[in-house]
C-alpha positions, 0 to 999 in steps of 0.5 A: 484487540480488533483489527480491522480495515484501517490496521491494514491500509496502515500496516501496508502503508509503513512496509511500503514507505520502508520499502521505499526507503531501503530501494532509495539508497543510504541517503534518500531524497525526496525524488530517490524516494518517489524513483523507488516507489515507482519502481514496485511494479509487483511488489507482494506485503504478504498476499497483497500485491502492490504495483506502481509506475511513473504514471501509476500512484493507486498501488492496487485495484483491490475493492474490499466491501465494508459495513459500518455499524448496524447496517443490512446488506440484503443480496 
């Protein structure tokens, strides 16, 4: 089985969302959940870290370069 680029984003995504949820109490709602989201000011999923705020939703700055199918890079 291949992993790739996408596998991650999912993977973080669903830690996110389950973290989200437990910070949000036994009976979350929607603005717990936001409320708890936006409390992972340096959250790390396994070497990836993940910063949120009220006025910042883009998690990460991370950039990871990408070639789909037959592409050259030539540096």
């Amino acid at each position: 089985m291949h992993l790739g680029i996408s596998s991650l984003k999912g993977l973080l995504a669903a830690k996110m969302t389950v973290e989200g949820l437990r910070r949000a109490g036994p009976s979350p709602t929607r603005k717990r959940f936001i409320t708890a989201l936006e409390s992972m000011r340096s959250e790390d999923f396994g070497g990836y870290r993940v910063q949120l705020g009220p006025k910042d939703h883009n998690a990460s700055s991370f950039v990871e370069l990408t070639f789909l199918g037959s592409q050259r890079w030539e540096p």
